[in-house]
C-alpha positions as CSV (number, residue, x, y, z in Angstrom):
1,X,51.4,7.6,-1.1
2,X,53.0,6.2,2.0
3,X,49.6,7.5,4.4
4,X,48.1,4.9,2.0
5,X,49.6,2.6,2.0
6,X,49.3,2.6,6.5
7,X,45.9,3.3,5.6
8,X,45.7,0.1,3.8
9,X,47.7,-2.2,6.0
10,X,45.7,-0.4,9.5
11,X,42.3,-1.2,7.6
12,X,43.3,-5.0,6.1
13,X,44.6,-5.5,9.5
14,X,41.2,-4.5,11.3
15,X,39.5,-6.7,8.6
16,X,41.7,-9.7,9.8
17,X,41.5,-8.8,13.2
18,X,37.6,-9.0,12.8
19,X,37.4,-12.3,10.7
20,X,39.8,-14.0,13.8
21,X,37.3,-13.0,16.4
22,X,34.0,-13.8,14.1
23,X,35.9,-17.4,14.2
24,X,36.9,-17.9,17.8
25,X,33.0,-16.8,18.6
26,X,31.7,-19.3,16.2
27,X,34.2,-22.2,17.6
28,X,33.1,-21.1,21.1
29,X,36.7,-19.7,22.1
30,X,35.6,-16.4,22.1
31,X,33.2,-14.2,24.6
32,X,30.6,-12.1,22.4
33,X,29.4,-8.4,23.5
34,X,25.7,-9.1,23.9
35,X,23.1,-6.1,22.8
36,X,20.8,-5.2,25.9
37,X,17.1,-6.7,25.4
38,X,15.5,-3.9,24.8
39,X,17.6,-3.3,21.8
40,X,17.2,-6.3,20.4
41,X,13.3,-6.5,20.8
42,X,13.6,-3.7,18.7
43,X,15.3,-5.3,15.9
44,X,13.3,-8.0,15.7
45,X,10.2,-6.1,15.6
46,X,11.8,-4.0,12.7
47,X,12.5,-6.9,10.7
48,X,9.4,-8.4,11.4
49,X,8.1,-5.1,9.9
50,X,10.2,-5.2,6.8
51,X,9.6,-9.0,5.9
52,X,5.6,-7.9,6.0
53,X,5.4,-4.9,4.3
54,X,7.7,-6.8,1.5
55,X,5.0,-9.5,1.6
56,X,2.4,-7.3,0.9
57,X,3.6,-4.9,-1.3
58,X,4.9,-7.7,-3.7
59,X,1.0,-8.4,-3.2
60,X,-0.9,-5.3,-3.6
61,X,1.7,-4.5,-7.0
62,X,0.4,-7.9,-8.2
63,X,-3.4,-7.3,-7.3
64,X,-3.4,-3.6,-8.9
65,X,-1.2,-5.1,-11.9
66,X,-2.0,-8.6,-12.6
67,X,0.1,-9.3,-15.4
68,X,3.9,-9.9,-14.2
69,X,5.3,-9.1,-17.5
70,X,3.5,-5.8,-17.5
71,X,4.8,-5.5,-13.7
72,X,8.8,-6.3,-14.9
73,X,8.0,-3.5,-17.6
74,X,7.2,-0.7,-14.9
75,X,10.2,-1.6,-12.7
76,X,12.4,-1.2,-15.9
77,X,10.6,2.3,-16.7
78,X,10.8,3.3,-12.5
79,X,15.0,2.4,-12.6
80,X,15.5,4.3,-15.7
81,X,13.5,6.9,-14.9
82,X,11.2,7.1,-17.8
83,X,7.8,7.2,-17.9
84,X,5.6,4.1,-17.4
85,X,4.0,3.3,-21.1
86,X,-0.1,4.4,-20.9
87,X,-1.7,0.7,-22.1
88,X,-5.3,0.0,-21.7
89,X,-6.5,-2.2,-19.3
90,X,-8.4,-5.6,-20.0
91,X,-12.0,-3.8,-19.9
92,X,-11.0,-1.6,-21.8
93,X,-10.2,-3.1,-24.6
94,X,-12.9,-6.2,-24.5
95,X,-15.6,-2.9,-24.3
96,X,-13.7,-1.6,-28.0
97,X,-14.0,-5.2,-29.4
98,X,-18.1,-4.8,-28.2
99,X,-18.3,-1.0,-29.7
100,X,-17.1,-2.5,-32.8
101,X,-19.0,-5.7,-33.2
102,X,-22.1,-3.2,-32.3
103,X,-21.5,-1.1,-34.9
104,X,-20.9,-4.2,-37.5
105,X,-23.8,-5.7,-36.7
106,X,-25.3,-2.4,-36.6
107,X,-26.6,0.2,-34.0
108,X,-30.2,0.2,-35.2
109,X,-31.0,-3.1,-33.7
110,X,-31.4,-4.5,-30.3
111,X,-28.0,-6.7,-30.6
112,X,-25.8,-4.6,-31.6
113,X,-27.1,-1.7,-30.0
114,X,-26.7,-3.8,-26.6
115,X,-23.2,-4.8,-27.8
116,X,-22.1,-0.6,-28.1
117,X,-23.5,0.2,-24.3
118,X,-21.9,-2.7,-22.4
119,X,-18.8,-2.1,-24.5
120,X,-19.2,1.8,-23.6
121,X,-20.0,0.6,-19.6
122,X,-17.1,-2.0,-20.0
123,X,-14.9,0.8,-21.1
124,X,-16.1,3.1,-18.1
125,X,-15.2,0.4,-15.5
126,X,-11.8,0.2,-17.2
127,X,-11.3,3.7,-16.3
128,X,-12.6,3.5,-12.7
129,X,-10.0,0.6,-12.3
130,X,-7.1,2.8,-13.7
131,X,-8.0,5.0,-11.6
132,X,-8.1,2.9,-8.3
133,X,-5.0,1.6,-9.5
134,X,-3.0,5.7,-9.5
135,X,-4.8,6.5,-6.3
136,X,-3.6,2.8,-4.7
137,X,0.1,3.5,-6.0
138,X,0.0,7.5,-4.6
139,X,-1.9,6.6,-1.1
140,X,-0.4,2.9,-0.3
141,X,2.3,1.4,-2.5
142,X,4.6,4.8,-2.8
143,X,5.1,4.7,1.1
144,X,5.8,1.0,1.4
145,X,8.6,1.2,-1.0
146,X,9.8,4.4,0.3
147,X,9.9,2.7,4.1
148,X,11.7,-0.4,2.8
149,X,13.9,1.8,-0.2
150,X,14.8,4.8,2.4
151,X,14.4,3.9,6.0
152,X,15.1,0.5,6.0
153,X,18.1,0.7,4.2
154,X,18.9,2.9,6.2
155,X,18.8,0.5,9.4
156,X,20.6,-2.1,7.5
157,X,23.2,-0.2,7.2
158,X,24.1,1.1,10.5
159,X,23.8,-2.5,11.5
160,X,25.6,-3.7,9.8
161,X,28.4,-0.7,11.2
162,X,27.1,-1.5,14.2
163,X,28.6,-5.5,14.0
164,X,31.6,-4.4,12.7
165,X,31.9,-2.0,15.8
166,X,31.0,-4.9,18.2
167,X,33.4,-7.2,16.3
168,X,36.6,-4.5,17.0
169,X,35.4,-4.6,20.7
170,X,35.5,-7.7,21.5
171,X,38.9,-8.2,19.5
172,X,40.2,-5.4,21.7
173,X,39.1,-7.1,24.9
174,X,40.6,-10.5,23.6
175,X,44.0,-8.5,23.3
176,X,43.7,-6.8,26.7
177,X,43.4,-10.5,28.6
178,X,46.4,-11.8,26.2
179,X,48.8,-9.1,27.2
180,X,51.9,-10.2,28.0
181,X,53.9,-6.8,29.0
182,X,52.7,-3.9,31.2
183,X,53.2,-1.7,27.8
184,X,51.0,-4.5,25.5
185,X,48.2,-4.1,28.2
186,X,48.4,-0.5,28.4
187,X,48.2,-0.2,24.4
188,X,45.6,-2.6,24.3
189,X,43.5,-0.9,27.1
190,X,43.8,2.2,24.8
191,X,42.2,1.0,21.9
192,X,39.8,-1.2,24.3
193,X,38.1,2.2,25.4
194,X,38.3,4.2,21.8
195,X,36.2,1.1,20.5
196,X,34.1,0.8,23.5
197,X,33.4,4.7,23.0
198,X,32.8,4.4,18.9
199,X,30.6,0.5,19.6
200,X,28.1,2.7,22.5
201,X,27.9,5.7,19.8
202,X,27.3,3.7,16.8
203,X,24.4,1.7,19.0
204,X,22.9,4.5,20.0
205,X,22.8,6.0,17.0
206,X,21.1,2.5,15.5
207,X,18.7,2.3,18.4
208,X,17.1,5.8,17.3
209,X,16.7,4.4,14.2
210,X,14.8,1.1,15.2
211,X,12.6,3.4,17.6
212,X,11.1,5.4,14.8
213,X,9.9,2.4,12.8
214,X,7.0,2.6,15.2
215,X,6.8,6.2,13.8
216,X,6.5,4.2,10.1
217,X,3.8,2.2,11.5
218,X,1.0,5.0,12.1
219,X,2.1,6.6,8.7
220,X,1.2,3.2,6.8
221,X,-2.2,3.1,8.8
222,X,-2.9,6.3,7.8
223,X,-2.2,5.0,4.0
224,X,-4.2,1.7,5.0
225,X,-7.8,4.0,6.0
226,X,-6.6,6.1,2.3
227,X,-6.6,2.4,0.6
228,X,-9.9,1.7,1.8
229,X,-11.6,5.2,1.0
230,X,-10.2,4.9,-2.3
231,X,-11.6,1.3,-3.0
232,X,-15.4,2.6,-1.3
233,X,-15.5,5.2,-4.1
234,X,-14.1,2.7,-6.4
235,X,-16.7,-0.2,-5.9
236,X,-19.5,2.6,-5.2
237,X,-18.9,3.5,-9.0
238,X,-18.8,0.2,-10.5
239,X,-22.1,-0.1,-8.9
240,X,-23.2,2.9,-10.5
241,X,-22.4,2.4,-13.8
242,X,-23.5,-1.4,-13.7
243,X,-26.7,0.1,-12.4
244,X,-26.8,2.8,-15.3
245,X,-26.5,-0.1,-18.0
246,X,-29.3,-2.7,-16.6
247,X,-31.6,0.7,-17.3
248,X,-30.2,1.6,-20.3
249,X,-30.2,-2.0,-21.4
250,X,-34.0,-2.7,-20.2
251,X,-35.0,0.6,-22.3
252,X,-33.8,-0.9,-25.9
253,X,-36.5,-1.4,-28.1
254,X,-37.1,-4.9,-29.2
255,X,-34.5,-6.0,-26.3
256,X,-36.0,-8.7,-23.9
257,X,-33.4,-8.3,-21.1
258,X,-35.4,-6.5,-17.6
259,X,-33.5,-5.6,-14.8
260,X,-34.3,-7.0,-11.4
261,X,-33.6,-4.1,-10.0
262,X,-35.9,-1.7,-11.3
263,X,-38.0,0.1,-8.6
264,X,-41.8,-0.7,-8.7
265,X,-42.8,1.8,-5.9
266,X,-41.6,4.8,-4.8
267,X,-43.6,4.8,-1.3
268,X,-41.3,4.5,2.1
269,X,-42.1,1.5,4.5
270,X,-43.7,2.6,7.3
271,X,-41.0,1.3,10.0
272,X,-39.4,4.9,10.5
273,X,-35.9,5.9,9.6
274,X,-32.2,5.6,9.7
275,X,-29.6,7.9,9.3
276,X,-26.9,7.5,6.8
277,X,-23.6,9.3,6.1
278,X,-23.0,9.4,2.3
279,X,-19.6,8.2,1.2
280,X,-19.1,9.0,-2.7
281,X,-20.5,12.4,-4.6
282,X,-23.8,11.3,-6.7
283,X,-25.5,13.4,-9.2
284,X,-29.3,12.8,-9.3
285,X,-30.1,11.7,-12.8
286,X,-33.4,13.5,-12.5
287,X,-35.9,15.2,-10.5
288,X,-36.6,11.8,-8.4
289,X,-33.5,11.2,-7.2
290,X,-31.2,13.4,-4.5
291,X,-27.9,14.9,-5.2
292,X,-25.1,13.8,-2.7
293,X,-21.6,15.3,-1.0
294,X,-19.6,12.7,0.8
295,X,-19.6,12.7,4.0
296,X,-22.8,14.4,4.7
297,X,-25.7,12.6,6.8
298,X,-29.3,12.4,5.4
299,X,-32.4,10.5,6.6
300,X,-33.5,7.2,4.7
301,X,-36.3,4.9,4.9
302,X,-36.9,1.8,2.7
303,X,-38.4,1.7,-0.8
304,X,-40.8,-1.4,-0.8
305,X,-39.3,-3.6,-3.4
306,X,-36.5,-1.8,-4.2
307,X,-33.4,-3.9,-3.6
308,X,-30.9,-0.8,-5.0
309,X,-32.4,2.5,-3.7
310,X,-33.7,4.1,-0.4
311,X,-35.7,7.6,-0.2
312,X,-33.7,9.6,1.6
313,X,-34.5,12.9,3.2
314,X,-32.8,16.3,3.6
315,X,-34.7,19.1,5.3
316,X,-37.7,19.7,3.0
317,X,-35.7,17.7,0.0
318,X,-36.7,14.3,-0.5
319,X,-35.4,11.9,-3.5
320,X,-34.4,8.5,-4.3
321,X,-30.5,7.7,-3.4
322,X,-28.3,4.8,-4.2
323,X,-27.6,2.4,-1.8
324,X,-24.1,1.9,-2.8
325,X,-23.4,5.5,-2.2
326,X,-24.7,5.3,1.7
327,X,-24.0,4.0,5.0
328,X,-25.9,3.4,7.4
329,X,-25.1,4.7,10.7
330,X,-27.5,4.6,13.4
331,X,-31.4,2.7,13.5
């Protein structure tokens, strides 16, 4: 009990000790131990870093889930550790109302059979979204929050030690040039170089820490060229399936809708070829079209009047391809 109680009275005395000297510093009474600039370059940058990445993750959570209440729901599930709830997303559930005015109105005629295959498209897109949406939170989101949640707290922290270590410093050097006895100074010069010692550890220590924020930095562009992959494939397959309904839609009997992107030849221009490097899987939806890998590189010319596909050549294969699902990477 009595080590306590000393424990107590040496720790509210340091805490008085440091309040005194914050004062004198602020009333201009009192010298400050000034961090080299190096160090403090370092800082800034790292809080420059933390203020951005809370910018745009605050962002991104509210472009991937636009309603706030729905965002205040998943931060309640995340903290108690339960799972988030599975709701539909707005696509989804305006392509149910469509499948179910269709079938009142009846899938034998052109109406309502129009209304079942957008609803059944609109339902499809709501899936590619949620899907954009798990892959953004794995590949981008997830590592912002575990920088700012792990490492950055982390920083905080120690310098937050590391003030309160600078604070006992310069209180120490304050008592050594108001020492009034040979054994006052001595004493004084005592604790002077223990907190010296613990203040050059303890900034040290932080400085390792602000150095690896840099480290941070090529992890989140790594995330940033994941982000942009995933939204390619993304876009690529809302183009797709948008593509897959103008035919399906211009194929309904008495229906008076015609796409404007329907091929009317199938000939190449005669202006040579480019090469393209495929960036989304495609199935060929028959024997006209190509199949795709990503990533591979095939040969493409032109399709005269087609505004959607190229012919694109592989070897002795040749086939319609999407445009959406190629780059072009050399003339």
């Amino acid at each position: 009990m009595d080590f306590n109680v000393k424990k107590m009275v040496k720790d509210a005395g340091a805490a008085l000790s440091r309040v005194v000297q914050l004062t004198e510093e602020t009333l201009g009474t009192s010298e400050k131990t000034e961090l080299d600039a190096h160090f403090e370059h370092l800082a800034e940058r790292a809080n420059m870093s933390k203020t951005w990445t809370e910018k745009i993750l605050k962002n991104m959570e509210a472009v991937l889930t636009p309603n706030p209440g729905n965002r205040i729901e998943d931060f309640v599930f995340e903290k108690i550790d339960k799972r988030k709830p599975n709701r539909l997303s707005n696509l989804e559930y305006l392509g149910q109302d469509m499948i179910d005015a269709g079938n009142e109105f009846g899938p034998g005629i052109a109406y309502g059979s129009a209304l079942i295959k957008v609803g059944q498209c609109q339902q499809k897109l709501g899936q590619i979204e949620r899907d954009l949406i798990g892959t953004a939170a794995n590949c981008y989101i997830q590592p912002l929050r575990k920088f700012l949640e792990g490492e950055m707290k982390t920083i905080s922290k120690e310098m937050a030690i590391l003030e309160t270590k600078r604070l006992d410093l310069d209180a120490c050097k304050n008592r050594v040039r108001k020492a009034r006895s040979m054994l006052g100074q001595q004493n004084a010069e005592r604790e002077l170089r223990v907190a010296q010692s613990e203040f050059d550890r303890q900034a040290e220590i932080t400085k390792l820490l602000l150095e690896g924020v840099s480290s941070s930095q090529a992890g989140h562009l790594r995330c940033l060229h994941e982000l942009a992959e995933a939204q390619t494939r993304h876009y690529a397959q809302c183009h797709a399936t948008m593509q897959e309904l103008q035919r399906e839609l211009a194929g309904l009997s008495g229906c008076s809708f015609h796409s404007s992107t329907q091929s009317t030849s199938s000939a190449p221009m005669e202006n040579g070829q480019d090469r393209a490097r495929v960036v989304c899987d495609y199935s060929a939806r028959d024997s006209s079209e190509l199949n795709l890998e990503q990533d591979e590189v095939i040969s493409v010319s032109e399709i005269d009047g087609d505004e959607d596909y190229l012919l694109g050549f592989r070897g002795s294969q040749r086939g319609k391809v999407p445009k959406a699902y190629v780059e072009i990477i050399s003339s």
